[in-house]
C-alpha positions as CSV (number, residue, x, y, z in Angstrom):
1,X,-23.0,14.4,17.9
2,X,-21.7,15.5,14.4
3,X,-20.2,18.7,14.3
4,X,-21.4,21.3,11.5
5,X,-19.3,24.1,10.2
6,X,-21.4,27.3,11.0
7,X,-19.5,29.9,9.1
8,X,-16.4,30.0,6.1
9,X,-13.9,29.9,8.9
10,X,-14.8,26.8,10.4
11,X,-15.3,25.3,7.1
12,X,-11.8,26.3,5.5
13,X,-10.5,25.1,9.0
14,X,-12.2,21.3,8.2
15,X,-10.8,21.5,4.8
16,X,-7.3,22.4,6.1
17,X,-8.2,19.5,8.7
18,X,-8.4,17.0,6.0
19,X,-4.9,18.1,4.4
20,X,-3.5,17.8,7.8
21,X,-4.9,14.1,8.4
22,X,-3.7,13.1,5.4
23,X,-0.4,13.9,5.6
24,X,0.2,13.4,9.3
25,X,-1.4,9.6,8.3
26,X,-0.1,9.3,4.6
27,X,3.5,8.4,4.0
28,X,3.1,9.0,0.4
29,X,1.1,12.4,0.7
30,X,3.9,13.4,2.9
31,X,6.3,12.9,0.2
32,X,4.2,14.2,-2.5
33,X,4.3,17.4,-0.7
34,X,7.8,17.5,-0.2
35,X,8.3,16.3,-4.2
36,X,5.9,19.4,-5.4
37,X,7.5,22.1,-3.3
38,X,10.9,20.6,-4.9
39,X,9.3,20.6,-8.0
40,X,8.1,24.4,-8.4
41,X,11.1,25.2,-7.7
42,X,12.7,23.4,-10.5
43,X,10.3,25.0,-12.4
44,X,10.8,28.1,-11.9
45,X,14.8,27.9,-12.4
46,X,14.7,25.9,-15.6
47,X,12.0,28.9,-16.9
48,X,10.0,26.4,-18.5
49,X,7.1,28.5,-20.5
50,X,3.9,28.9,-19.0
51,X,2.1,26.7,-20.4
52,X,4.1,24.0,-19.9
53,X,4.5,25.1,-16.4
54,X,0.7,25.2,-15.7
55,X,0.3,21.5,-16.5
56,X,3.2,20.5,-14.4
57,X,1.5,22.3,-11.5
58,X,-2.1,21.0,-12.8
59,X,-0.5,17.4,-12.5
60,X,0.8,17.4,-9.3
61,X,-2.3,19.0,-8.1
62,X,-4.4,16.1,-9.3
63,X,-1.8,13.9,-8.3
64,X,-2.7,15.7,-4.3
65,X,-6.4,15.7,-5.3
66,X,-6.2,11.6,-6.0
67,X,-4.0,10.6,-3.3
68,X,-6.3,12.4,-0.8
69,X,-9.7,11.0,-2.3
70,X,-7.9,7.8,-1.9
71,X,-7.1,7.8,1.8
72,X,-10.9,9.7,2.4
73,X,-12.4,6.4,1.1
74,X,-10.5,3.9,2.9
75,X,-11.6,6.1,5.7
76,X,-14.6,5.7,4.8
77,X,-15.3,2.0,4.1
78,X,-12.9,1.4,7.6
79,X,-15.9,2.9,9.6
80,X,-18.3,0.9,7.9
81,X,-16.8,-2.9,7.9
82,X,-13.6,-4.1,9.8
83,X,-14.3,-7.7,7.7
84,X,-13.2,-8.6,4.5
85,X,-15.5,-7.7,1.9
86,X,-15.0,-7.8,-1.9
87,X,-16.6,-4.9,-2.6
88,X,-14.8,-2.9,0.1
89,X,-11.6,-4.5,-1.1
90,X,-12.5,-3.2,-4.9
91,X,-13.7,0.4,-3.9
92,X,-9.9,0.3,-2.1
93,X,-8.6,-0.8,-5.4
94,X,-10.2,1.7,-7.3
95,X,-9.4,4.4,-5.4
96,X,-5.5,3.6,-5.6
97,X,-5.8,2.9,-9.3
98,X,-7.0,6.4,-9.6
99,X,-3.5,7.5,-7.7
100,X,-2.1,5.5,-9.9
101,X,-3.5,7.0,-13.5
102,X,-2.7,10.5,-11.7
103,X,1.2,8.8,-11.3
104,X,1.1,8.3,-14.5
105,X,0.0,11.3,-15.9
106,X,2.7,13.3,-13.8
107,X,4.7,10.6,-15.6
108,X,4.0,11.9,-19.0
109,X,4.4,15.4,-18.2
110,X,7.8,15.3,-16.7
111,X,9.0,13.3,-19.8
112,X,7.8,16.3,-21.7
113,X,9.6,18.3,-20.0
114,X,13.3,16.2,-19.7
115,X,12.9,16.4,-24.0
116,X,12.1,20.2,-24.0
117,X,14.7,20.8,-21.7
118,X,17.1,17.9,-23.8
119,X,16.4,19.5,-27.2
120,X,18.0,23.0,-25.7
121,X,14.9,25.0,-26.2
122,X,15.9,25.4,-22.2
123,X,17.7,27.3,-20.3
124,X,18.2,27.5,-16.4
125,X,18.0,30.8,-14.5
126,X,21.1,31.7,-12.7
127,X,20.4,35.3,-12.5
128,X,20.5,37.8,-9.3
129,X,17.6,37.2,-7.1
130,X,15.6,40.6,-7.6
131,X,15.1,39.2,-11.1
132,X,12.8,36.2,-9.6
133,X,11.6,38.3,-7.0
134,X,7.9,37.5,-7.0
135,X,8.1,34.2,-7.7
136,X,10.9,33.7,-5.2
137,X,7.9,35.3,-2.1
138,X,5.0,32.9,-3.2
139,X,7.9,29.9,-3.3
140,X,8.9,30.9,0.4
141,X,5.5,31.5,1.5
142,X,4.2,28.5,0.2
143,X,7.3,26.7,2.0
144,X,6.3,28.4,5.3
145,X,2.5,26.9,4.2
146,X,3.6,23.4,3.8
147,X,5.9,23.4,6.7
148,X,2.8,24.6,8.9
149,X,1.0,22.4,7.8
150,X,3.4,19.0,8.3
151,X,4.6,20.8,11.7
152,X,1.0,20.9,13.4
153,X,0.3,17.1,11.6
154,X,3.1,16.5,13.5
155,X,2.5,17.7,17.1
156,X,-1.0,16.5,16.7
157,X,-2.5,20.2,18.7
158,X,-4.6,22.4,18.1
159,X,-6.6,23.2,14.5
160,X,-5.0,24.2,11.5
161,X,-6.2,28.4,11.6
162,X,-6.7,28.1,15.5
163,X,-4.1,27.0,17.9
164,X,-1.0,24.6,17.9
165,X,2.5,24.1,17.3
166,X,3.7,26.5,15.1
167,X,1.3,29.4,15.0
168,X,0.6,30.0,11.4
169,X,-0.6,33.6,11.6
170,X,2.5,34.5,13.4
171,X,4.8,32.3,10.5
172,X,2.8,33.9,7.4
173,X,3.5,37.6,8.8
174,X,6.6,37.2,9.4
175,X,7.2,35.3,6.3
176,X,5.8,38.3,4.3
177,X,8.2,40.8,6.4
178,X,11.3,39.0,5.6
179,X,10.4,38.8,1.9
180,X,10.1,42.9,2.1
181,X,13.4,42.9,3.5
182,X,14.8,41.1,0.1
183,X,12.7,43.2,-2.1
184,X,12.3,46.7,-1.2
185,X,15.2,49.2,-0.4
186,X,12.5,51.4,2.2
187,X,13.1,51.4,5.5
188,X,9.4,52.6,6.0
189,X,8.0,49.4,4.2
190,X,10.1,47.4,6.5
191,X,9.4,48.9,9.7
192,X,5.5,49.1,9.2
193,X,5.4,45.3,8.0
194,X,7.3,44.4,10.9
195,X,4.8,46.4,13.2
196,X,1.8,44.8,11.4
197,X,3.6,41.3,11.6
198,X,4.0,42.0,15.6
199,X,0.3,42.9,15.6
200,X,-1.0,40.2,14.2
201,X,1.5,37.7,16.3
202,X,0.0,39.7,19.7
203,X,-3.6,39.2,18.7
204,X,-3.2,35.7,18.6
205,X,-1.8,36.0,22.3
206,X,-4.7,38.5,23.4
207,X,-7.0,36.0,22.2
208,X,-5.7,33.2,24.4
209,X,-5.5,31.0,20.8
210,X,-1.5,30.9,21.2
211,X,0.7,30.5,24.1
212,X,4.3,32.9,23.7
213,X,6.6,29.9,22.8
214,X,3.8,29.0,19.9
215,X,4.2,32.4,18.6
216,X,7.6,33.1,19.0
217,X,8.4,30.2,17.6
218,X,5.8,30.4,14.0
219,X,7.6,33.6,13.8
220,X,11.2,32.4,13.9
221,X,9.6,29.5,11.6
222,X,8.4,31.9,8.9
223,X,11.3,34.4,9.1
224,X,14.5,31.3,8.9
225,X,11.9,29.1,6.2
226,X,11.8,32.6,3.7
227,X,15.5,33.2,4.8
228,X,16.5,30.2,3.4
229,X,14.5,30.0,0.4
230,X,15.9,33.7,-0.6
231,X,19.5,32.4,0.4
232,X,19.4,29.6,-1.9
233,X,17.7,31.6,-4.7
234,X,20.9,34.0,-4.1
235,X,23.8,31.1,-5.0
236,X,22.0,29.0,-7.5
């Protein structure tokens, strides 16, 4: 019996489903991730203008988009034949050779960017880390994201917003606490994020979707993951 998403939850959760499978079954998408998270922060610290910026994220994004549709239709024609056909074997090759125009385009851009950076129109950041603040919280809390996200492909339990190994609610509050502690000097702010960050860890508990280690354990996930993106923010 096919299963059919009744509400926005359960469809974001099949979405987040499919990133999940492809990375957990994907050597390159894992990578890719791994390369993009890399490469935003690059970014950032060479202060490239926005523009240019927005196309470097635009590429890898399609870069994503293609390797995903890629692995969705091998899926797909795998369910239908198991024999060599050579129109399955040319929807395959199709399918990779839009991976590979994507490559190519992330190809281009980066070029651009090695000459504007060459022709010393660029200049790397190495200022205190207050001065990147807000780019430096979305950078950790997409980290904690990502990490989520190849953490439960790896464990193989439970469903990206509902159960498994981290818990994500738990790693995203306390992800955004630990950024507070970097960015404001209020001991108020700090103590009611922590309280709302323990709340939302404990409802996941009252619910029965997380056991204690699950939680305790997104929570030490989000707090070291945003540590350590502030800490190396702090040296560069």
């Amino acid at each position: 019996m096919s299963f059919r998403p009744r509400n926005l939850l359960e469809n974001l959760n099949c979405a987040i489903e499919g990133v999940i499978y492809a990375a957990k079954t994907q050597r390159h998408m894992r990578y890719h991730f791994l390369i993009a998270l890399a490469s935003l922060i690059l970014g950032i610290l060479l202060n490239l203008p926005i523009i240019l910026f927005l196309i470097f994220v635009i590429s890898f994004l399609l870069l994503l988009f293609a390797e995903m549709m890629n692995t969705a239709i091998e899926v797909g024609i795998d369910i239908g034949t198991k024999n060599f056909h050579p129109l399955a074997k040319a929807a395959k090759d199709i399918s990779a050779g839009a991976v590979l125009i994507a490559s190519f385009g992330l190809f281009v851009t980066l070029y651009v960017i090695v000459v504007y950076i060459s022709s010393g129109d660029g200049t790397v950041i190495i200022g205190r880390v207050r001065e990147l603040s807000g780019y430096i919280s979305l950078i950790a809390l997409l980290v904690v994201l990502i990490g989520v996200v190849m953490a439960k492909a790896h464990f193989g339990k439970g469903k990206p917003l509902h159960g498994g190994m981290p818990s994500g609610h738990s790693a995203v509050a306390f992800s955004i606490w630990t950024s507070l502690i970097f960015l404001t000097d209020s001991p108020l702010v700090i103590l009611l994020s922590l309280g709302l960050a323990a709340m939302v860890s404990h409802s996941r508990l009252v619910a029965g979707i997380h056991t204690v280690k699950e939680v305790v354990l997104g929570s030490l996930f989000g707090i070291g993951l945003t540590s350590l993106v502030f800490y190396i923010f702090s040296v560069l």
